[in-house]
C-alpha positions in Angstrom: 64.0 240.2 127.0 63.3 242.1 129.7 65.2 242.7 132.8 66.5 245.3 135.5 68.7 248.0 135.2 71.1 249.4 138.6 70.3 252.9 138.0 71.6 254.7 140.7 74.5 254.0 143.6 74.4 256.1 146.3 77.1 256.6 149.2 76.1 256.9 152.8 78.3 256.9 155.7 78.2 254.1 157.8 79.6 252.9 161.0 83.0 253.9 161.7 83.2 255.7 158.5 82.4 252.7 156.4 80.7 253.8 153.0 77.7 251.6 152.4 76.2 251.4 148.2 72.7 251.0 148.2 71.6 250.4 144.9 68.3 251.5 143.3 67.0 249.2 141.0 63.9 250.4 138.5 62.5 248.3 135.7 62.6 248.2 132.4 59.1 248.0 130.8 57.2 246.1 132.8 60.2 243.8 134.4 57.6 240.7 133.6 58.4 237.6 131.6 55.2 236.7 129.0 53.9 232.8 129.5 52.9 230.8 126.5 49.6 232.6 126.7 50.7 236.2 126.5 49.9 236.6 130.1 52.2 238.5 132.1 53.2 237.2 135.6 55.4 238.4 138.1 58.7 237.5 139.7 58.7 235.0 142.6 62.1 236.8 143.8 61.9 240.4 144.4 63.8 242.7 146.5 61.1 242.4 148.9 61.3 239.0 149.2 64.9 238.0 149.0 67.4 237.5 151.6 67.9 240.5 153.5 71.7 240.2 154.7 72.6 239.9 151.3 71.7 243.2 150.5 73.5 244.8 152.9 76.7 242.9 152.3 79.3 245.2 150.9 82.3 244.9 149.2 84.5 247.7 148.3 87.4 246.2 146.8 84.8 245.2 143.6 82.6 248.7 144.1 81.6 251.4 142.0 84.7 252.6 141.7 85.4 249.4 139.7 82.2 249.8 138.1 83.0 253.0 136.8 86.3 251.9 135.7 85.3 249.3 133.9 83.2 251.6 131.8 85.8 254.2 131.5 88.4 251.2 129.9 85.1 251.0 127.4 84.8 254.5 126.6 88.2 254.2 126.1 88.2 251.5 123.5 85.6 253.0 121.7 87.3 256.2 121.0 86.4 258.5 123.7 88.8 261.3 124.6 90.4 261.2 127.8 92.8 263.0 129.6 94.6 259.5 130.0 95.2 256.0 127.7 94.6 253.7 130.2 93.2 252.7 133.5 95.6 251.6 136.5 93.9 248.8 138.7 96.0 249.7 141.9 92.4 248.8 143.6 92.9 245.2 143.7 96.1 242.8 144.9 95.5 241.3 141.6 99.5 240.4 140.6 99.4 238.7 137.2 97.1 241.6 135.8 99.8 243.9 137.0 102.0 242.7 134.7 103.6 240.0 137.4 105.1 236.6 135.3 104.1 233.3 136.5 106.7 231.2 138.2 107.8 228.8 135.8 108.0 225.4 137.8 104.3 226.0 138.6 103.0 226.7 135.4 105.2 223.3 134.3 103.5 221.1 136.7 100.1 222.7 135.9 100.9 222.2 132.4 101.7 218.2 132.9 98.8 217.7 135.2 96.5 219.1 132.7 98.0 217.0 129.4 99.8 214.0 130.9 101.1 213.2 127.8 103.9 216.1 128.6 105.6 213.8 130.9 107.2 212.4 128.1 108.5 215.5 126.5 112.5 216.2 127.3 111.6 219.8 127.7 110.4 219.3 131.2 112.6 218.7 134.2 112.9 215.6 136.1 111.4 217.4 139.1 108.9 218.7 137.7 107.4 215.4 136.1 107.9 213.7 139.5 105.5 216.6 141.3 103.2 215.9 138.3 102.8 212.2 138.9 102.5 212.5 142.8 99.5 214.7 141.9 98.0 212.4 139.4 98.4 209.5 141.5 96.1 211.5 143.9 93.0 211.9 141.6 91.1 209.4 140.8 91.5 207.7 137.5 94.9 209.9 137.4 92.7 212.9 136.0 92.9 216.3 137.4 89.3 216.3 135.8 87.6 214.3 138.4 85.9 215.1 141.9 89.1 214.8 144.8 87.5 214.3 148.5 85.5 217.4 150.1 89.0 218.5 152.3 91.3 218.0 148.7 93.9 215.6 147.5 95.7 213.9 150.2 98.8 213.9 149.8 98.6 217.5 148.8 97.4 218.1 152.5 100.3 216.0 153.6 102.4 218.2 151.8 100.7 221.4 153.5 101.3 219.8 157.3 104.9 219.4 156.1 105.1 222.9 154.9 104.2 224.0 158.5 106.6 221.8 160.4 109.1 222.8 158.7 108.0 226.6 158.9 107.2 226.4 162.7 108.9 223.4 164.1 105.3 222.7 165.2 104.1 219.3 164.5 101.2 219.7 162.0 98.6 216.6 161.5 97.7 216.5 157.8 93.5 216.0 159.0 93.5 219.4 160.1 94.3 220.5 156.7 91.2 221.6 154.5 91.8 222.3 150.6 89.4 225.5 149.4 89.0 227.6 146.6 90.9 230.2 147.6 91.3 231.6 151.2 87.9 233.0 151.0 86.4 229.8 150.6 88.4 228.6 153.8 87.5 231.4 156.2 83.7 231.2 155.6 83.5 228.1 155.9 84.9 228.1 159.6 83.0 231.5 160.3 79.6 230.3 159.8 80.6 227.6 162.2 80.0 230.0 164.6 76.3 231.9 162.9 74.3 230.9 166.5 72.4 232.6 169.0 73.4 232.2 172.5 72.0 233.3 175.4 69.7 235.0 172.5 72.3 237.0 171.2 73.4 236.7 167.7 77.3 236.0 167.7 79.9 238.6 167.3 83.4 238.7 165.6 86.2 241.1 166.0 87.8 242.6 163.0 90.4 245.1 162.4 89.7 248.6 161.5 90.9 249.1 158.6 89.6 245.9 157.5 89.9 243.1 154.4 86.2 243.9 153.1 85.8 240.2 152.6 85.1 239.8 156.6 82.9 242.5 156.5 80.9 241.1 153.5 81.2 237.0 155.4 79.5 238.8 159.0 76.7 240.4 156.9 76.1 237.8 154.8 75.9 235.1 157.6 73.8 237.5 160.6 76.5 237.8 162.9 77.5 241.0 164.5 81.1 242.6 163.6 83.1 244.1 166.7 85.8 246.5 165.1 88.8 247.4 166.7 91.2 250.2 165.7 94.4 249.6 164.8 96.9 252.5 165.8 98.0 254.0 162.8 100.9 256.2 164.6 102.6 253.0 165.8 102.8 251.5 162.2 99.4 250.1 162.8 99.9 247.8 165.3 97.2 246.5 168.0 96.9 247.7 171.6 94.7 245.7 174.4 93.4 248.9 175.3 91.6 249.2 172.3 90.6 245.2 172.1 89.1 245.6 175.7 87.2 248.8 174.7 85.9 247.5 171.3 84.8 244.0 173.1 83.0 245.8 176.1 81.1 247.8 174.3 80.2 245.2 172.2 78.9 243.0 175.1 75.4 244.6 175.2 74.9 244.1 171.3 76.0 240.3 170.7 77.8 237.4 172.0 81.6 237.8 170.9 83.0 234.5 169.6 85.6 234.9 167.6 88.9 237.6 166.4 90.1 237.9 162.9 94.6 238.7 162.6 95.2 240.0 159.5 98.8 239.7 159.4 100.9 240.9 157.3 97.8 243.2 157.3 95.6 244.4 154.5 94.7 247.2 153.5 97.4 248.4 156.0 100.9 246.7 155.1 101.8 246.1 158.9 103.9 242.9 160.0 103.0 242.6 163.9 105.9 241.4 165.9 105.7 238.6 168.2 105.3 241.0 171.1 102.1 241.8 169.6 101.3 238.2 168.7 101.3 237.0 172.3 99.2 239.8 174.1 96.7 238.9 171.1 96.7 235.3 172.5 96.5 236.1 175.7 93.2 238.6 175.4 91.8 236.0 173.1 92.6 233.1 176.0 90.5 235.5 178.5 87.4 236.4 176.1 87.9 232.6 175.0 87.5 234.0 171.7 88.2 231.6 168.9 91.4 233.1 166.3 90.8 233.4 162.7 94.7 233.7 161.3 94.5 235.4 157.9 98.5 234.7 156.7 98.2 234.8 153.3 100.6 237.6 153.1 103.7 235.3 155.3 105.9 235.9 152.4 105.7 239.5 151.5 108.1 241.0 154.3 110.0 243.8 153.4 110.8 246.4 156.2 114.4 245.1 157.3 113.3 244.5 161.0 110.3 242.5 160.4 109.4 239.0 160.9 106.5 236.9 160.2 105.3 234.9 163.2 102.9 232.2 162.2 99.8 232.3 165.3 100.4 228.5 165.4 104.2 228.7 166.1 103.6 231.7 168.9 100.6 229.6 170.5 102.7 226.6 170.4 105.7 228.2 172.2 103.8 230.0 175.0 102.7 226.5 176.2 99.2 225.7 178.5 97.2 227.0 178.2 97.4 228.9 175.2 98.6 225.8 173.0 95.4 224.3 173.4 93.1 227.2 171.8 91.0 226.9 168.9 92.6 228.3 166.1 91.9 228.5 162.3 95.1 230.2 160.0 94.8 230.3 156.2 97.6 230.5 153.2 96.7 231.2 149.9 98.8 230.4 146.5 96.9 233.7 145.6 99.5 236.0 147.3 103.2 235.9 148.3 105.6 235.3 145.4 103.0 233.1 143.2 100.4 235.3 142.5 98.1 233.0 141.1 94.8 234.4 141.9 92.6 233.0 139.6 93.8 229.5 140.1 92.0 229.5 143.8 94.3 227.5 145.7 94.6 227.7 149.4 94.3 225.9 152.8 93.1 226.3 156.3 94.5 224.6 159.1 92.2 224.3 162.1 93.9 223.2 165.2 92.3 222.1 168.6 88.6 222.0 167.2 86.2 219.7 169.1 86.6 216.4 167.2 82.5 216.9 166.9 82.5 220.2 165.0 85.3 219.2 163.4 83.0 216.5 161.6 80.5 219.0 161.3 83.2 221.4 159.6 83.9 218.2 157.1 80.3 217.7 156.7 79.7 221.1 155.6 82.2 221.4 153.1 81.7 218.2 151.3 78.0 219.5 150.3 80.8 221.7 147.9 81.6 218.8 146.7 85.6 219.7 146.5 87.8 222.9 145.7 88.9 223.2 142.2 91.6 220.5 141.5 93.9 222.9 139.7 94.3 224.8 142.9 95.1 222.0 144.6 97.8 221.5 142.2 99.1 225.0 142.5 99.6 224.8 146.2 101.7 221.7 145.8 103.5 223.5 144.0 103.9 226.7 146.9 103.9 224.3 149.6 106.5 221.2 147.7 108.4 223.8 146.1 112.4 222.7 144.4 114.7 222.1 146.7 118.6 222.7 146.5 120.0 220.3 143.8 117.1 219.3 141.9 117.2 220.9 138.6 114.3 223.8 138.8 116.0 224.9 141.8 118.2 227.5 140.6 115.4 229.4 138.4 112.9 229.2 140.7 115.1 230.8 143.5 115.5 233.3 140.6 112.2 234.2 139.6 111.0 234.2 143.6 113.3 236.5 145.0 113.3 238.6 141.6 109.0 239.1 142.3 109.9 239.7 146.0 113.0 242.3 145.6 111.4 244.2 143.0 108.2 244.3 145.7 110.2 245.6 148.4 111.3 248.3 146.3 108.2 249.5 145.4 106.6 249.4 148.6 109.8 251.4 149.7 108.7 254.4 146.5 105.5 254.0 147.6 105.8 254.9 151.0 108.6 257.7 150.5 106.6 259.1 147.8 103.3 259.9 149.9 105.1 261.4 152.2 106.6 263.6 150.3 102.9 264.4 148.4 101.8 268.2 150.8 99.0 266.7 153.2 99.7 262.6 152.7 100.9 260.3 155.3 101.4 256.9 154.8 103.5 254.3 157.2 106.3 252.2 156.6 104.6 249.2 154.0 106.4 246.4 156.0 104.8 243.6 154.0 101.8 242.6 152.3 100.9 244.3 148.3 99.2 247.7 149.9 100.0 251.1 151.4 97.2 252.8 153.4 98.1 256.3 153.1 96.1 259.3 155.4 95.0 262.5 153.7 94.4 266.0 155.2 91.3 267.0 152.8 90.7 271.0 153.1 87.2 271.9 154.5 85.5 272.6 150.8 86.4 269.1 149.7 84.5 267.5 152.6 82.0 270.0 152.3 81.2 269.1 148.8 81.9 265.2 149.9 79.0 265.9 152.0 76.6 267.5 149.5 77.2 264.6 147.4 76.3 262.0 150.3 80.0 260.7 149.8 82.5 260.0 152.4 85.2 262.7 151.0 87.5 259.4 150.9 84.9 258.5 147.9 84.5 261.8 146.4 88.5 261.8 146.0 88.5 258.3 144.7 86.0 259.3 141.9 87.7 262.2 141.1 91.1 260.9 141.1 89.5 258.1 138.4 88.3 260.6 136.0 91.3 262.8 136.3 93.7 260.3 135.3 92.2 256.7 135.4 93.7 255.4 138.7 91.6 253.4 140.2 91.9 252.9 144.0 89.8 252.1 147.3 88.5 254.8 149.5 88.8 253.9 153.4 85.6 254.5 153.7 85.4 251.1 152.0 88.1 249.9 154.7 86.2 251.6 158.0 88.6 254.1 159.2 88.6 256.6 162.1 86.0 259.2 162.1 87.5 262.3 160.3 90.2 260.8 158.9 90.1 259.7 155.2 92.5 257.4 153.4 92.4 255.2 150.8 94.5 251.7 149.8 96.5 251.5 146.7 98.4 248.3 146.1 102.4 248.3 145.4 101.6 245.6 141.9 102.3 248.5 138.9 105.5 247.2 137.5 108.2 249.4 138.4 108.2 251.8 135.4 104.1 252.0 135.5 104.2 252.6 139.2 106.7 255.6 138.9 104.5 257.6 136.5 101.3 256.4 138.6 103.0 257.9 141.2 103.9 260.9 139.4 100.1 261.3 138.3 99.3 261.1 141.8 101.0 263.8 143.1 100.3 265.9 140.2 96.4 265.1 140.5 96.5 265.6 144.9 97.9 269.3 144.1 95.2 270.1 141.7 92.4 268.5 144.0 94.2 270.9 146.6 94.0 273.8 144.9 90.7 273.2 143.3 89.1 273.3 146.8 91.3 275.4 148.5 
């Protein structure tokens, strides 16, 4: 059969640094398909003719890099020699691949859900079978096999409102909770809300610099216009007005700005802003009448010993009119935090103070996906219902959650002392989240060469450090960083004992790179 081949992936520099891929594709044969007749005839979709924005979305976080990786971890099963067993994935907050054990009252549930019959069994815990049958009751025929409605089980987004209230002491209306696949899902499906042209300009949305490349990817995808603003890296990257103001006014003469995107605790960057921070966020966002996009999926990975997690909701709440009364989308995901469960897709959104008419156009939208994966539902019962003090998982799931969460802090602690002890790393303090975000001083001859290649040097460095010892990370170019400055995000997943001699290889590899272009 035939078919295309990517032959070539080429690194440009982009805005703010940002490496964009452009990928060459060439034929094989003829790239035709042969009717009954033997006639040839052509493709009706062609690189001509498809959609344009989504060939210049980008995603780093799934890359070459990852490309390449995944053919090295080939090579390596089929008997090639390298100068390594095994390829490190530090390139993707991916915990259960890192070797991160399932909680075990969540893969109980999931396991009764799945074959009812269980809930006979003595093996499982009262508790347990109880969240099992309050699921069940929510899907129709009592199958976690057929279609929930569009927004997800109901009593599952009762559960979610609950979870807030009790996290905020905010009231929290269970019709503002929407059920995705994942928190993906959720923020595209409030961003495109916003994909129109006012006053004939396209709209914009403010995004951190470094950035998740996920928002990068969404604004592509959908038209809109992305207004980055730098985080300050010397303050622990935190957020100044300054640099919203500057970033908003300049963007003023390209597009409409609509909305800002909080990533918080941050990605790639590990910050937790405080609620200083929080409110002059609010307050900007007030003035522009900018709508909030809240990406929280991280609220349970805090580490740094003077750090908090302040939920947008809660701070808006608190500061009263008019700031209570803003538009605000947040999103938790069953993906992150202590769970881990990524490839269950589980999440919510809560959207608070929408017009009750784009709210219905919001439910309207998402029910043409007819509902998010009914398994994920059932995991975030699970985060957002968990045991509570005297029922009989309790005990072991206390265990196992603050065991994932200690043994986290600690390695975001060796991460962070162990760049800056590397000659020519600096990396802040990882105060939550799975990622550090170190900064390299690269000697002239490495960006030379960076430069030869048409790589960012961020690239170049990731490439090498792959093929020197299969560690696979994320250049910042991926990320958007500050021009001439290069860093790259590793996350803190390696189990302990693999993320001391990733470490280890790290520095040994940095010295080398050093020397080799010194």
């Amino acid at each position: 059969m035939n078919g295309t081949r990517l032959v070539r992936l080429k690194d440009v520099l982009g805005r703010m640094g940002a490496s964009r891929v452009s990928w060459s594709v060439t034929s094989i044969g003829k790239g035709s398909s042969r009717n009954m007749s033997g006639d040839s005839c052509e493709k009706c979709l062609t690189l001509d003719n498809m959609n344009p924005h989504i060939k210049v979305m980008e995603y780093a976080v799934r890359g070459p890099l990852v490309i390449r990786a995944g053919e090295i971890e080939n090579e390596l099963k089929n008997g090639a020699q390298k100068p390594f067993k095994e390829v490190i994935k530090a390139n993707i907050g991916d915990c259960h691949a890192m070797g991160q054990k399932p909680l075990t009252f969540l893969r109980q549930v999931l396991a009764l859900v799945t074959l009812p019959e269980l809930l006979n069994d003595p093996r499982f815990p009262d508790d347990v079978k109880e969240r099992a049958k309050i699921i069940l009751a929510g899907c129709r025929g009592g199958s976690v096999g057929s279609y929930t409605d569009s927004p997800g089980i109901e009593v599952i987004r009762r559960q979610a409102a609950a979870y807030i209230e009790e996290r905020d002491g905010v009231p929290s209306n269970w019709q503002d909770i929407i059920l995705s696949a994942g928190a993906s899902d959720g923020i595209k499906s409030v961003l495109k809300l916003l994909k129109a042209r006012v006053g004939g300009q396209k709209a914009g949305i403010m995004i951190p610099i470094p950035q998740y490349p996920l928002y990068s990817a969404s604004i592509a995808e959908f038209n809109l216009h992305a207004i980055g603003y730098y985080l300050n890296e010397e303050k622990n990257w935190s957020l100044d007005l300054d640099e919203l103001v500057r970033s908003l006014k300049e963007a003023k003469d390209h597009c409409n700005p609509r909305g800002i995107v909080i990533i918080n605790p941050g990605n790639p960057t590990g910050q937790v802003l405080t609620r200083e921070n929080i409110e002059t966020i609010i307050k900007f966002a007030c003035e522009e009448k900018l709508f909030i996009f809240a990406d929280e999926v991280y609220q349970h990975n805090i580490y740094a010993p003077n750090s908090k997690f302040h939920s947008f909701k809660k701070v808006m709440s608190e500061m009263g009119a008019p700031y209570c009364n803003m538009e605000l989308a947040s999103f938790m995901s069953c993906s992150k935090g202590y769970m881990g469960e990524c490839g269950l897709r589980g999440a919510y959104s809560e959207v608070v103070n929408l017009d009750p008419d784009v709210k219905a156009m919001l439910m309207k939208s998402i029910s043409a996906m007819l509902c998010p994966t009914v398994l994920g539902q059932a995991a975030l019962s699970c985060v957002v219902n968990p045991p509570r003090p005297g029922e009989p998982s309790y005990e072991l799931y206390m265990e196992e959650r603050c065991g994932v969460l200690d043994s986290l802090k600690l390695r975001a602690k060796m991460v962070e002392e162990t760049f800056n002890s590397i000659p020519g790393f600096s990396c802040q303090v990882v105060q939550g989240a799975m990622y550090a975000f170190p900064k390299m001083e690269l000697p002239a001859k490495a960006i030379e060469a960076a430069k030869a290649k048409k790589q960012d040097p961020s690239t170049m460095y990731a490439f090498e450090l792959l093929e020197s010892t299969g560690i696979c990370i994320v250049p910042g170019a991926g990320f958007g960083q500050k021009a001439g400055t290069y860093h790259f995000r590793t996350t803190i997943l390696p189990q302990p004992d693999k993320l001391r001699a990733m470490l280890d290889k790290f520095r040994e590899f940095h010295l080398t790179f050093l020397q080799k272009y010194s």
